[in-house]
Structure formats: C-alpha cells, structure tokens
N, CA, C and O atoms as CSV, one atom per row, in Angstrom:
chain,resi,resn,atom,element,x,y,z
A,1,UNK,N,N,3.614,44.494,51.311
A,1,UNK,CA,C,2.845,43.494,50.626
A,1,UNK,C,C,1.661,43.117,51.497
A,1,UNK,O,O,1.709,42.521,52.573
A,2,UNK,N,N,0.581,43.566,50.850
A,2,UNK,CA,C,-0.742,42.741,51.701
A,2,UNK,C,C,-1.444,41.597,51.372
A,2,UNK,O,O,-2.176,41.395,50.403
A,3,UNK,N,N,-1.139,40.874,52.282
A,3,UNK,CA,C,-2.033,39.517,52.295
A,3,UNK,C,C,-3.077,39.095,53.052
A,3,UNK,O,O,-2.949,38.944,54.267
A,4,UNK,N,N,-4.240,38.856,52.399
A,4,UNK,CA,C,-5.216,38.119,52.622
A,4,UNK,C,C,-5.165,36.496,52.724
A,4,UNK,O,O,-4.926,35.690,51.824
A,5,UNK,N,N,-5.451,36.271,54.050
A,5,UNK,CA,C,-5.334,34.575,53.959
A,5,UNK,C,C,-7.520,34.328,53.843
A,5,UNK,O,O,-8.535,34.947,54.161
A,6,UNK,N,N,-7.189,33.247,53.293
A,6,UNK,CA,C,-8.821,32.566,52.495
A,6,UNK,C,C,-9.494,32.260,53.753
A,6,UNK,O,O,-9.180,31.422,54.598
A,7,UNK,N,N,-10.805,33.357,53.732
A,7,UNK,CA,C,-11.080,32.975,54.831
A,7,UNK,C,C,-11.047,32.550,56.470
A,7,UNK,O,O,-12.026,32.438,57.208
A,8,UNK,N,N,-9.649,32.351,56.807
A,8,UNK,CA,C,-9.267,31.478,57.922
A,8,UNK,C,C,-9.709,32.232,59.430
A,8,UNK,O,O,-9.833,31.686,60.526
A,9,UNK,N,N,-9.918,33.858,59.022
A,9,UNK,CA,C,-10.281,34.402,60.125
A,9,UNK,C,C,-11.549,34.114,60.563
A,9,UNK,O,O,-11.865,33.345,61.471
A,10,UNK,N,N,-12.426,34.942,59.690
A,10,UNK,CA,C,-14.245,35.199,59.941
A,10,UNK,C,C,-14.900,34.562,59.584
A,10,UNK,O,O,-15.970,34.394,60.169
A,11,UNK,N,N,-14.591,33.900,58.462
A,11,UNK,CA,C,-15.380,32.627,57.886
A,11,UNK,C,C,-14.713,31.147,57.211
A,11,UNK,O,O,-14.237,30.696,56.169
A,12,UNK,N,N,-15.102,30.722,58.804
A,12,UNK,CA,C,-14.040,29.441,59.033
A,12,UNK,C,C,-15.216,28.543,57.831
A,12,UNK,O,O,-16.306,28.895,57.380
A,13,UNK,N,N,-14.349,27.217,57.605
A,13,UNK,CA,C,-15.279,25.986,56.869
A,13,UNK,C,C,-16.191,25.375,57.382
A,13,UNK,O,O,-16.096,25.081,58.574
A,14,UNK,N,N,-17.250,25.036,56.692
A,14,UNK,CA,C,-18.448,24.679,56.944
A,14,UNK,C,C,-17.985,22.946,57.617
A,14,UNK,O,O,-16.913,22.372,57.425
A,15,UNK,N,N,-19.236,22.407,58.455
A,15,UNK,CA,C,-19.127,21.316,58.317
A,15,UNK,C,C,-19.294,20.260,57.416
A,15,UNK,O,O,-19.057,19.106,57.775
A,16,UNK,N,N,-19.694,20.538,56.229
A,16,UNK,CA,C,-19.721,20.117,54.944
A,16,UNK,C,C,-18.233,19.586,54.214
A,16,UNK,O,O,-17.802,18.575,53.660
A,17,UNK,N,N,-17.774,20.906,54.580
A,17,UNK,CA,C,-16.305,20.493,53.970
A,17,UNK,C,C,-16.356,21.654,52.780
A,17,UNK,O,O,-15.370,21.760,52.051
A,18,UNK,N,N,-16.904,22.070,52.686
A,18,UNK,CA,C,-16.987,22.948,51.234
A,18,UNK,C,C,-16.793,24.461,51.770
A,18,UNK,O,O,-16.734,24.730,52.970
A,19,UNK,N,N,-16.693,25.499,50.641
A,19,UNK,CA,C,-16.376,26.973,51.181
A,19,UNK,C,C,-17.605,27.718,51.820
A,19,UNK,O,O,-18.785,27.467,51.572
A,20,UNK,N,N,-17.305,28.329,52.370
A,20,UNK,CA,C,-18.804,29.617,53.112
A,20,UNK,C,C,-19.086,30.401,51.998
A,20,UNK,O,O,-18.430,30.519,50.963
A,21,UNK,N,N,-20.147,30.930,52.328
A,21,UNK,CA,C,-20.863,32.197,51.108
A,21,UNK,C,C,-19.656,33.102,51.318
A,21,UNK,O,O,-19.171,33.502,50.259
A,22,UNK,N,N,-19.104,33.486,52.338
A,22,UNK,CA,C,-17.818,34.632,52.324
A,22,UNK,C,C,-16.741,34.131,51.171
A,22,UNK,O,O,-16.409,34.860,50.237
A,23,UNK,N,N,-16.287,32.908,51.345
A,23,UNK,CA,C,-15.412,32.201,50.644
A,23,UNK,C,C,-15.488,32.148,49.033
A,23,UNK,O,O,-14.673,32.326,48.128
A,24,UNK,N,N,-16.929,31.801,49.111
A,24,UNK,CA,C,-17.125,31.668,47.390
A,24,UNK,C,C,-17.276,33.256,47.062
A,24,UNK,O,O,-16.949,33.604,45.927
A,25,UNK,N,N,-17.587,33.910,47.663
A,25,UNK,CA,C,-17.793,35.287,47.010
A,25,UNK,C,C,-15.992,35.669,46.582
A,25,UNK,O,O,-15.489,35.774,45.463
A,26,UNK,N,N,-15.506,35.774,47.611
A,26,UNK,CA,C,-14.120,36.087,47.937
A,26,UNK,C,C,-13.216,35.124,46.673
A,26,UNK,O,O,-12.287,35.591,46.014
A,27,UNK,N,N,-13.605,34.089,46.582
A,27,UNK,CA,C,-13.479,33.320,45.000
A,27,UNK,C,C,-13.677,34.106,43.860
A,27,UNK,O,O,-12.849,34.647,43.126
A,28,UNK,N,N,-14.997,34.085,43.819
A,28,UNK,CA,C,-15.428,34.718,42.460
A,28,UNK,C,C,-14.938,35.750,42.324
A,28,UNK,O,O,-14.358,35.792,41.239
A,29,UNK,N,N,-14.854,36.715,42.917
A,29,UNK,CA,C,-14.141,38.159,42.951
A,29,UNK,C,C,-12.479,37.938,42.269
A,29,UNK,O,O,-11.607,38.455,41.572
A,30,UNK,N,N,-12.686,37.275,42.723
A,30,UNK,CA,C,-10.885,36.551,42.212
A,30,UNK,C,C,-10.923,36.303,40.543
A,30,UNK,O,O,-10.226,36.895,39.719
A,31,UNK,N,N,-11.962,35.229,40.268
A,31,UNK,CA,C,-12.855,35.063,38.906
A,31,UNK,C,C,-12.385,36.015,38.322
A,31,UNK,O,O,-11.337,36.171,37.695
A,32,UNK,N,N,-13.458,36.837,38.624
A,32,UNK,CA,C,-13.977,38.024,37.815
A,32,UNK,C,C,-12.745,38.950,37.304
A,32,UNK,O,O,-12.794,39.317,36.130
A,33,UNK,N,N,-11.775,39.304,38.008
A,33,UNK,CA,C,-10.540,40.043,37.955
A,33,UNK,C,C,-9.446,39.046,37.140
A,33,UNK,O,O,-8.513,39.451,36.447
A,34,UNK,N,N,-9.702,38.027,37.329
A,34,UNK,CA,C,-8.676,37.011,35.730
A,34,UNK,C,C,-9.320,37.099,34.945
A,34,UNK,O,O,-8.739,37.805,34.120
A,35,UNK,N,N,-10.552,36.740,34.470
A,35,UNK,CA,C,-11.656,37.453,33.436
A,35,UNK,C,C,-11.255,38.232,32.525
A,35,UNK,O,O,-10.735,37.971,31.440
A,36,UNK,N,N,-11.617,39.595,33.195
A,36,UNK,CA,C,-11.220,40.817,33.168
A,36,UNK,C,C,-9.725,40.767,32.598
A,36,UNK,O,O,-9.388,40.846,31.416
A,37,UNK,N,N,-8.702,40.580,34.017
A,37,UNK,CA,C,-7.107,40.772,33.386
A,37,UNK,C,C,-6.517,39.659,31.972
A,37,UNK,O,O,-5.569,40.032,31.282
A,38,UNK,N,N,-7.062,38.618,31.763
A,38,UNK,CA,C,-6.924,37.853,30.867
A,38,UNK,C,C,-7.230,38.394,29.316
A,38,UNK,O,O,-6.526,38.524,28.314
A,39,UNK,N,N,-8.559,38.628,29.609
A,39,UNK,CA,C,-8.798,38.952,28.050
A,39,UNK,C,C,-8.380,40.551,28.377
A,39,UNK,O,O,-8.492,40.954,27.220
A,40,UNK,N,N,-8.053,41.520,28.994
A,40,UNK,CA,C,-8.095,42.766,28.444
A,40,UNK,C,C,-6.176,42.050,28.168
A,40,UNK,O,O,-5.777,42.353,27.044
A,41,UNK,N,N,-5.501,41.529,28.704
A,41,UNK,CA,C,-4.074,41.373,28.105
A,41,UNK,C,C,-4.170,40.412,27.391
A,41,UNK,O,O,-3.382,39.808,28.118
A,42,UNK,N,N,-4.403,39.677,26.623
A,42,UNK,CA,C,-4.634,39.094,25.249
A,42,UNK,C,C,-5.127,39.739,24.269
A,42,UNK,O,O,-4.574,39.912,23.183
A,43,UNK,N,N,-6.225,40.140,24.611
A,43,UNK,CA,C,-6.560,41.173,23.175
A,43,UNK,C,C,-7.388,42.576,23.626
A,43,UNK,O,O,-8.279,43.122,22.976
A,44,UNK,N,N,-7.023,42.855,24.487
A,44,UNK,CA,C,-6.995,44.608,24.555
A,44,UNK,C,C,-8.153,44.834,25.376
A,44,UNK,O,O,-8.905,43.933,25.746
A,45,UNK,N,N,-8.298,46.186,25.686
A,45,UNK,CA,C,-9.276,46.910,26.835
A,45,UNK,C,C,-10.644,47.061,25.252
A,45,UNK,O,O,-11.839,46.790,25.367
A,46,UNK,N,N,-10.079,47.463,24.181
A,46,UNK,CA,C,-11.716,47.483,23.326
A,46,UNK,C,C,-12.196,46.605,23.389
A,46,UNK,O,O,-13.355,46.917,23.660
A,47,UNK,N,N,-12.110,45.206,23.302
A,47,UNK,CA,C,-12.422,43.950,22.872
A,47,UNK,C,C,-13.010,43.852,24.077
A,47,UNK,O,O,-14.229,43.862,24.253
A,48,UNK,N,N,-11.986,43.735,25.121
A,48,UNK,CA,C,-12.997,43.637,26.993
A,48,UNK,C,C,-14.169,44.231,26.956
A,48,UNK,O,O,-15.130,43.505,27.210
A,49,UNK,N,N,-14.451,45.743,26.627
A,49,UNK,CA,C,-15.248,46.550,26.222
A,49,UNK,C,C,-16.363,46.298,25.790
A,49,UNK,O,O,-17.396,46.576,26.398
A,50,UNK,N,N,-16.294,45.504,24.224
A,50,UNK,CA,C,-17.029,45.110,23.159
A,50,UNK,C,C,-17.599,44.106,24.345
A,50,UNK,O,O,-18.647,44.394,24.924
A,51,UNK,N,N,-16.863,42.929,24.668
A,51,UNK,CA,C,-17.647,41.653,25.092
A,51,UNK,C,C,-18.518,41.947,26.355
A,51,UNK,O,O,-19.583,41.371,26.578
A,52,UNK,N,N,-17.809,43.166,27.383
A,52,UNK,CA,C,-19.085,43.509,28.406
A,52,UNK,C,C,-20.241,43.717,28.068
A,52,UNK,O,O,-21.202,43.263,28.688
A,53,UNK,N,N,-20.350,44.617,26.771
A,53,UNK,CA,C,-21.296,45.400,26.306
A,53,UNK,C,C,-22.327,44.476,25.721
A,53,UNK,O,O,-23.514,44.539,26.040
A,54,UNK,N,N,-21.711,43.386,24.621
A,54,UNK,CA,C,-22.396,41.756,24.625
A,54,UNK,C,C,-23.055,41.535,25.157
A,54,UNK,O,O,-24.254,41.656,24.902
A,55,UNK,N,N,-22.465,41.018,26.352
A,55,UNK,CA,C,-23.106,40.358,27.453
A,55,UNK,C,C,-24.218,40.601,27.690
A,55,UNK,O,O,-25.300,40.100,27.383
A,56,UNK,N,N,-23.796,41.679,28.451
A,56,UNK,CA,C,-24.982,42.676,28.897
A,56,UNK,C,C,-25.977,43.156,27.614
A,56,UNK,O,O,-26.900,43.512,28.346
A,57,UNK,N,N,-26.280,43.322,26.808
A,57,UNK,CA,C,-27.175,43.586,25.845
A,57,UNK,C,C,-28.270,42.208,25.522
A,57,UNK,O,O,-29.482,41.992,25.493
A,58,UNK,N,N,-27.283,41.644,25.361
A,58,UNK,CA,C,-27.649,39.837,24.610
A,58,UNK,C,C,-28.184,39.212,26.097
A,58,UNK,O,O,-29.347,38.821,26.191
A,59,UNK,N,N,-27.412,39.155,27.054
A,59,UNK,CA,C,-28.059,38.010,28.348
A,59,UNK,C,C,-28.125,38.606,29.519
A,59,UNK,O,O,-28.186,37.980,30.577
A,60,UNK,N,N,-28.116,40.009,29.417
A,60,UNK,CA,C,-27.992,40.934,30.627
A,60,UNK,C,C,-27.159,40.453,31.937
A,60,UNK,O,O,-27.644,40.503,33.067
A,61,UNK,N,N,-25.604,39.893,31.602
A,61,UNK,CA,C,-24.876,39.665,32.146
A,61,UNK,C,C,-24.194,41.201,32.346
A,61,UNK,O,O,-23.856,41.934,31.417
A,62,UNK,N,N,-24.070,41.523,33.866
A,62,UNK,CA,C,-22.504,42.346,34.406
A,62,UNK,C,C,-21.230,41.787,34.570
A,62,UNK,O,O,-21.048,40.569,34.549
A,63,UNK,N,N,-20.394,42.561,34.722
A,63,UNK,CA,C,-19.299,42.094,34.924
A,63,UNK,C,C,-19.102,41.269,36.051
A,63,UNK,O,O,-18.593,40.148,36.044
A,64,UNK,N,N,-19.641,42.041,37.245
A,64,UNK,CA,C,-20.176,40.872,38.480
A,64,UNK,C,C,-20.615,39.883,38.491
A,64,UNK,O,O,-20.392,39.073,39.391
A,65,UNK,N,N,-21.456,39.635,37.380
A,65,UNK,CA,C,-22.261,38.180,37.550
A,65,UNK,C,C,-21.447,36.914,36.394
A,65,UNK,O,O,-21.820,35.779,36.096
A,66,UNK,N,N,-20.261,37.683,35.973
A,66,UNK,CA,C,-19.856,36.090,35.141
A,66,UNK,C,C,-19.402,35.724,35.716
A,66,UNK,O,O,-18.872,34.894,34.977
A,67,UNK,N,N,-18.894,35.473,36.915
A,67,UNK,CA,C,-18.214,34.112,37.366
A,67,UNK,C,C,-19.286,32.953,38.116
A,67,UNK,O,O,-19.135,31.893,38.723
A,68,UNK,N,N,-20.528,33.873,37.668
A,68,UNK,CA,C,-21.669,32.955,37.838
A,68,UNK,C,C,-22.411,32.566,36.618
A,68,UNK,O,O,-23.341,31.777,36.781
A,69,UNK,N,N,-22.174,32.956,35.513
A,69,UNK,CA,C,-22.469,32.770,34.434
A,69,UNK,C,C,-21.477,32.496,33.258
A,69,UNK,O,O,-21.435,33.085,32.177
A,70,UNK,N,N,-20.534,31.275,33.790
A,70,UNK,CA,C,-19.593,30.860,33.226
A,70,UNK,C,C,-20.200,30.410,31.812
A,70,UNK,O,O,-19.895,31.163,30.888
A,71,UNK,N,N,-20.780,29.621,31.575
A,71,UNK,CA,C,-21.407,28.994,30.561
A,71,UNK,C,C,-21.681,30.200,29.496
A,71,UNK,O,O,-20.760,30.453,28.720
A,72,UNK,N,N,-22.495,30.715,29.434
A,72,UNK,CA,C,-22.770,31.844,28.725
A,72,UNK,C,C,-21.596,32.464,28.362
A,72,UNK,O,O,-21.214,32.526,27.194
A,73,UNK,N,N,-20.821,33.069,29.596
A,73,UNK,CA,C,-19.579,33.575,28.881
A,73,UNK,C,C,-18.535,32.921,28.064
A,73,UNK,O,O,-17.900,33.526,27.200
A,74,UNK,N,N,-18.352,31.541,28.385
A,74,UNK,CA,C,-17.726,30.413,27.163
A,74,UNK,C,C,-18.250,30.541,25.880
A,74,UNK,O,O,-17.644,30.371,24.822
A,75,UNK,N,N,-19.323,30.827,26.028
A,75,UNK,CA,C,-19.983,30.282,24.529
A,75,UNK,C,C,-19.853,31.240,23.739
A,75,UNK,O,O,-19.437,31.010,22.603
A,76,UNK,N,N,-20.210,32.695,24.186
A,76,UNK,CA,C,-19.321,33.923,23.348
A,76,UNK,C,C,-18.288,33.710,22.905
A,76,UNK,O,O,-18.009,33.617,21.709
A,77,UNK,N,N,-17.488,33.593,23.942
A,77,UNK,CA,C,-15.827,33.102,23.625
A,77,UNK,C,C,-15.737,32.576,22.742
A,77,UNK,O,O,-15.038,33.122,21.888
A,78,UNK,N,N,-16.424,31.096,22.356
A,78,UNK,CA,C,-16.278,30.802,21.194
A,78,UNK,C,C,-16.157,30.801,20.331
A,78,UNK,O,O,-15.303,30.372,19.554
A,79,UNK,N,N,-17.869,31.795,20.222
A,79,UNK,CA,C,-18.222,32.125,18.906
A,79,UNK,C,C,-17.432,32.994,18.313
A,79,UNK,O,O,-17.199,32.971,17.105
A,80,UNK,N,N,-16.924,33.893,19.187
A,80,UNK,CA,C,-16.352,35.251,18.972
A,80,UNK,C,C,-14.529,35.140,18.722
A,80,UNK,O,O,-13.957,35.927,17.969
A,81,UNK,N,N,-13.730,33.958,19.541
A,81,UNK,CA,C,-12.437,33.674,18.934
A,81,UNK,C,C,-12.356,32.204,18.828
A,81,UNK,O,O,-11.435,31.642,19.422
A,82,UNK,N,N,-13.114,31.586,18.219
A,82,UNK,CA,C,-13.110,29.739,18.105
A,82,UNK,C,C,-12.312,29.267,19.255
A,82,UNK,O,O,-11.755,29.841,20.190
A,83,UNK,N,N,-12.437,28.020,18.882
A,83,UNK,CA,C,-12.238,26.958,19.943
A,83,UNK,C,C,-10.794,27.079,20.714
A,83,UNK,O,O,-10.490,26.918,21.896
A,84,UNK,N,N,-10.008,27.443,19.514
A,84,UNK,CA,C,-8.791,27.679,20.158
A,84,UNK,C,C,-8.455,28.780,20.990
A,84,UNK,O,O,-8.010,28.632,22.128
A,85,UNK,N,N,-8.720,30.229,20.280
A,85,UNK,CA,C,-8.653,31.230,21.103
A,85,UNK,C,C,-9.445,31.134,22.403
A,85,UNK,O,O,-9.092,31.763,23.401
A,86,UNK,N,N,-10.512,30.349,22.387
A,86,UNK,CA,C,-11.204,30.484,24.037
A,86,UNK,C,C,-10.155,29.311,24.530
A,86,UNK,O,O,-9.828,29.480,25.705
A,87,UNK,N,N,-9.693,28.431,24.052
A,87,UNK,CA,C,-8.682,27.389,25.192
A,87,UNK,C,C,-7.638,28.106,26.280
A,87,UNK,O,O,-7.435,27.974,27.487
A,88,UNK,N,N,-7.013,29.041,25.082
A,88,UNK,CA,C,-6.172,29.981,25.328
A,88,UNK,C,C,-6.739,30.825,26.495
A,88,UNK,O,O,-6.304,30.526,27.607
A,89,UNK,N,N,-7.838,32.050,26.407
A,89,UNK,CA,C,-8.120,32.930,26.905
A,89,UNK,C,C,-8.567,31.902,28.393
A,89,UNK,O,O,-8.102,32.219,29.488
A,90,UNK,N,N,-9.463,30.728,28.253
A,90,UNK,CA,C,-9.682,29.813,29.618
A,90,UNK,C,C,-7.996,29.352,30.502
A,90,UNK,O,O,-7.796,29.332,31.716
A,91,UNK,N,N,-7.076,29.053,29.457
A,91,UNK,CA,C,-6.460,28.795,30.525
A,91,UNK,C,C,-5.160,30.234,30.911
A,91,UNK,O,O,-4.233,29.985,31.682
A,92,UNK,N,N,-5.290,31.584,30.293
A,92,UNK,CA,C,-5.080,32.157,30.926
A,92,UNK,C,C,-5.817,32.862,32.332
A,92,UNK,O,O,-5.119,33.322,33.236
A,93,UNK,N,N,-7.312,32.877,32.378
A,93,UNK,CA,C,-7.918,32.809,33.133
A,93,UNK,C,C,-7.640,32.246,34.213
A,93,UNK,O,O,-7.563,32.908,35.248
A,94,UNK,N,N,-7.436,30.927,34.192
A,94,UNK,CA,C,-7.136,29.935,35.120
A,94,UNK,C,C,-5.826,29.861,36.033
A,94,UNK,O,O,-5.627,29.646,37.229
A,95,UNK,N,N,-4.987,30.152,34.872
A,95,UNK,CA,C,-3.419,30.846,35.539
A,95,UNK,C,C,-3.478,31.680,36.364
A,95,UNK,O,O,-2.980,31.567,37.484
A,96,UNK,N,N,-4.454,33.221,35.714
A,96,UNK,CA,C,-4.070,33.874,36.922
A,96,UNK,C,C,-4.740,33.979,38.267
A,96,UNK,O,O,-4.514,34.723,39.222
A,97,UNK,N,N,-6.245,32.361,37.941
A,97,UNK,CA,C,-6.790,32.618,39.391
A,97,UNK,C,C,-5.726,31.838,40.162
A,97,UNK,O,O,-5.134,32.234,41.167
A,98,UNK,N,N,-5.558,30.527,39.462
A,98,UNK,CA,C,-4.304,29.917,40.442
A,98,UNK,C,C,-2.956,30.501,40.758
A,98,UNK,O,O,-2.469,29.839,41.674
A,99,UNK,N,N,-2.109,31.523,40.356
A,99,UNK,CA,C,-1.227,32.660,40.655
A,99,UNK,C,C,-1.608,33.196,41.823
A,99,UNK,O,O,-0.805,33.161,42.754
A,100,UNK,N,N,-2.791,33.744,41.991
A,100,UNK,CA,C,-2.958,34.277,42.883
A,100,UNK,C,C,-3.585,33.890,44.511
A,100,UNK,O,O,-3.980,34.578,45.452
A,101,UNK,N,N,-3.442,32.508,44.277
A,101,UNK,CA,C,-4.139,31.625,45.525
A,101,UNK,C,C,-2.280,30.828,45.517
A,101,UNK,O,O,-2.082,30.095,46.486
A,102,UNK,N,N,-1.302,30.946,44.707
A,102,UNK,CA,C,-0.254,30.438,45.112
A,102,UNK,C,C,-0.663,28.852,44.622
A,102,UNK,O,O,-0.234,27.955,45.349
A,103,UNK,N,N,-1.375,28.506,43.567
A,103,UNK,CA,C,-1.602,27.180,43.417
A,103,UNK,C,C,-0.500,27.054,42.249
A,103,UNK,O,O,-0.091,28.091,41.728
A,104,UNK,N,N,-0.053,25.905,41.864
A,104,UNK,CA,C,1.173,25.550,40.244
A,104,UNK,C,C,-0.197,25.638,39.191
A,104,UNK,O,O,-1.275,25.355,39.713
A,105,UNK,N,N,-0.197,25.872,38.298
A,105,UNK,CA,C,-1.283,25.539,37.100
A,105,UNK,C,C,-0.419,24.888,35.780
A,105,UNK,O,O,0.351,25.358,34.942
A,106,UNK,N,N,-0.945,23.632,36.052
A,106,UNK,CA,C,-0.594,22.819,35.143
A,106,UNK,C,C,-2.099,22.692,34.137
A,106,UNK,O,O,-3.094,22.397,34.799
A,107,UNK,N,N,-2.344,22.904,32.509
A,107,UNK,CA,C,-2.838,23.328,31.123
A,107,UNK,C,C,-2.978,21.732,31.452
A,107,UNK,O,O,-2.012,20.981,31.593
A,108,UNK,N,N,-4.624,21.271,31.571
A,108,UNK,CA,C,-4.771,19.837,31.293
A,108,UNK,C,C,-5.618,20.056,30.101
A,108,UNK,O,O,-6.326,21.053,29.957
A,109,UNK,N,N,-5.497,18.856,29.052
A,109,UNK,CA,C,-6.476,18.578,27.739
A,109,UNK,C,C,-8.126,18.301,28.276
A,109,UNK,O,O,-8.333,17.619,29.280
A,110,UNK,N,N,-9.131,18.850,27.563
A,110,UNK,CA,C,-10.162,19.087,28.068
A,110,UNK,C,C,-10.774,19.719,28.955
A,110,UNK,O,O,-11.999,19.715,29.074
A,111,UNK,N,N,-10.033,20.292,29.626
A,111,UNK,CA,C,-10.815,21.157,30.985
A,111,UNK,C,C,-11.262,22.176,29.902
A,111,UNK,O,O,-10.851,22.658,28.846
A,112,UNK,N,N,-12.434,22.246,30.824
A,112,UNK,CA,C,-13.305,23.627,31.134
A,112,UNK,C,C,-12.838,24.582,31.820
A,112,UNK,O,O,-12.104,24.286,32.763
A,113,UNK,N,N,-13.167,26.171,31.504
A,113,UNK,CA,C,-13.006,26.554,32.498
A,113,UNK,C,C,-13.431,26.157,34.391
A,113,UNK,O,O,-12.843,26.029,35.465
A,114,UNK,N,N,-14.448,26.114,33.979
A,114,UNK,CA,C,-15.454,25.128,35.355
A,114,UNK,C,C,-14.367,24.316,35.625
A,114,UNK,O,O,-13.789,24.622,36.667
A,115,UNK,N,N,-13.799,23.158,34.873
A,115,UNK,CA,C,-13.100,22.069,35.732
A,115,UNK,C,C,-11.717,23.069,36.684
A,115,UNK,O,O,-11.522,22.925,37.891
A,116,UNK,N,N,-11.090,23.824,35.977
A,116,UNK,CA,C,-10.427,24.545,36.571
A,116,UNK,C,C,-10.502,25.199,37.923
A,116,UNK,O,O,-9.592,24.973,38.721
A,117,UNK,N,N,-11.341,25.863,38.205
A,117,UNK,CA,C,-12.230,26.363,39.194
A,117,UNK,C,C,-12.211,25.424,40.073
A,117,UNK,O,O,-11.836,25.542,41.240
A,118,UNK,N,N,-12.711,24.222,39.418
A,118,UNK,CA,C,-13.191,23.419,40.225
A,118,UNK,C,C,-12.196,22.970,40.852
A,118,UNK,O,O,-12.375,22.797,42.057
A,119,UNK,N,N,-11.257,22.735,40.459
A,119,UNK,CA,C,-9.792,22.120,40.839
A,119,UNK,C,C,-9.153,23.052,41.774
A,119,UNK,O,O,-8.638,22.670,42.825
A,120,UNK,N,N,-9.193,24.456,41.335
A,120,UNK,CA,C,-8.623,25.289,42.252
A,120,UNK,C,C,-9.563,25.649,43.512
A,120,UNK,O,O,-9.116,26.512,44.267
A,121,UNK,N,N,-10.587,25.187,43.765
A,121,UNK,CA,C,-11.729,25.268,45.182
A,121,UNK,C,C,-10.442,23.838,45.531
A,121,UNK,O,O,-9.291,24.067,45.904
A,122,UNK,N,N,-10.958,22.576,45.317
A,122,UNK,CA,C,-10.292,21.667,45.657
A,122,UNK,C,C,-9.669,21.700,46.369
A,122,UNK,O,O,-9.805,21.460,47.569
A,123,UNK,N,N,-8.475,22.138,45.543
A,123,UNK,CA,C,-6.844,22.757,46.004
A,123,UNK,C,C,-6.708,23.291,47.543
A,123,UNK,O,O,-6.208,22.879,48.589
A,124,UNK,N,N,-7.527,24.592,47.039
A,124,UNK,CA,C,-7.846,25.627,48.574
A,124,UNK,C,C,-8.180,24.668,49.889
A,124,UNK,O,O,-7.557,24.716,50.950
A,125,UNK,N,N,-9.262,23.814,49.601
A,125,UNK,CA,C,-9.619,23.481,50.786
A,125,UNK,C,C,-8.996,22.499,51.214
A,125,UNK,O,O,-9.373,22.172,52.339
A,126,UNK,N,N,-8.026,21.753,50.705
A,126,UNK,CA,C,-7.072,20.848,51.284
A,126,UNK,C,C,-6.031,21.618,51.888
A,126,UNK,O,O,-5.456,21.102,52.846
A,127,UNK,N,N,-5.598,23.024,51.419
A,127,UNK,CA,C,-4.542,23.864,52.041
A,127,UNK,C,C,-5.206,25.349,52.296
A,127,UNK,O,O,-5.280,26.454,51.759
A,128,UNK,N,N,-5.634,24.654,53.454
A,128,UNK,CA,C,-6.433,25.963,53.823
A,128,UNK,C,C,-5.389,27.292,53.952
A,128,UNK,O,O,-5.662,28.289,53.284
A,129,UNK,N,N,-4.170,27.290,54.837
A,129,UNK,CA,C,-3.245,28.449,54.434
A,129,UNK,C,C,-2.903,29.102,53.015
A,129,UNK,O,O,-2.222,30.114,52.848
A,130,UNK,N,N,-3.327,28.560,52.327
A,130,UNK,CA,C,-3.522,29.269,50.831
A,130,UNK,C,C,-3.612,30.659,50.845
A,130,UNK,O,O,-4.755,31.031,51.112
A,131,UNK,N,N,-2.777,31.605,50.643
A,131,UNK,CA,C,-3.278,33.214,50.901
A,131,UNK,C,C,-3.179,33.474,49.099
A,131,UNK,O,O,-2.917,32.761,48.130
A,132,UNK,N,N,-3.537,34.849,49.309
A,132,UNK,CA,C,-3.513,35.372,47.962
A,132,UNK,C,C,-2.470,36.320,47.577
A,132,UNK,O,O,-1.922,37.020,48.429
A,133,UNK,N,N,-2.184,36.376,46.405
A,133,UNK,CA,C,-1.079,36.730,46.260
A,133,UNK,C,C,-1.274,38.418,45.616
A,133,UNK,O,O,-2.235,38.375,44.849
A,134,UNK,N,N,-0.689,39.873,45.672
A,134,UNK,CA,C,-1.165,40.903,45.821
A,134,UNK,C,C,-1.160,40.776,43.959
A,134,UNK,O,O,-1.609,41.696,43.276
C-alpha cells in the first residue's frame, strides 16, 4: 500500500496558514480524479466522454482545468441532469475526495461543491497527518 502524506515533506505550510502551490495542486489532482471517478460511475464512461467534449468545445475547459473551473462545470451539471442529479453527482464527488484524504463525509443541505472543498482544505490543515488513501 502506498501512501502519500499531504505535503508534510517538501512543501511544508505557509506562514499564512493556508496550503502551498504544491499542496493545492496535489488537491486538485485529487479533484479532478473524483470528477472523473464520480460521474464515469454514476452514469458511465460515454456520458464522462460527452461532458469532456462539452466542456471543451463550449468553454474550452480540459479535464485538468475543472477543478479550477468549478462553476462552469456545475452549471452543465445542471443543465444536463437538474438540480437533483448534480446534488447527487456533487456529493459523490465530495465523498470520494474526502475518502481519500481519510476525512468522514457527512451530505450537508446546501453545500456547493466549493463549500465541500472548502471544508475538506479546512479539515487537512487542522490535521496535517492526513495521508491519502491508495
């Protein structure tokens, strides 16, 4: 089993208190792969397919760049499985970024994906031993 612990080696915490550019990348990468594993296991590798191809056509989003272009990618979601199916697809998202940082994910009413995220940075930096889970 290989584990990665967050950062703790090469890119210690800022004096800010907040994550390093290593950290947030090393985040998003995380993102991007619940993204990805979420909607291709909810509704299939075509559909993943279809919505890259979206993206990228319509807002010249990559697959790389949505966990920086959260917004945009919500709003597809929407349009494309209403309000409910994106609740769903956000908080499987969210599950499996927190699964894999070893955080509990407790489904709160109203979050965003963003608040999620946001909660799981939070999380991390109060327990910095947080590793990831393979």
């Amino acid at each position: 089993m290989k584990v990665i612990t967050l950062g703790t080696d090469s890119a210690p915490q800022s004096d800010s208190g907040t994550l390093t550019a290593a950290q947030i990348k090393e985040f998003n990468d995380e993102v991007k792969r619940a993204i990805d594993g979420a909607i291709y296991g909810i509704v299939g590798q075509d559909v993943l397919k279809s919505l890259r191809n979206y993206l990228n056509d319509h807002y010249s989003i990559t697959p790389d760049e949505m966990p920086y272009r959260l917004d945009t990618l919500l709003e597809t979601l929407e349009y494309t499985f209403g309000v409910a199916g994106t609740r769903t697809l956000v908080r499987a998202i969210a599950r499996r970024v927190y699964y894999r940082y070893g955080i509990d994910f407790i489904p709160r009413d109203g979050y965003r994906l963003q608040d999620y995220l946001e909660e799981a940075k939070r999380l991390l930096m109060q327990n910095r031993s947080k590793m990831l889970r393979p």
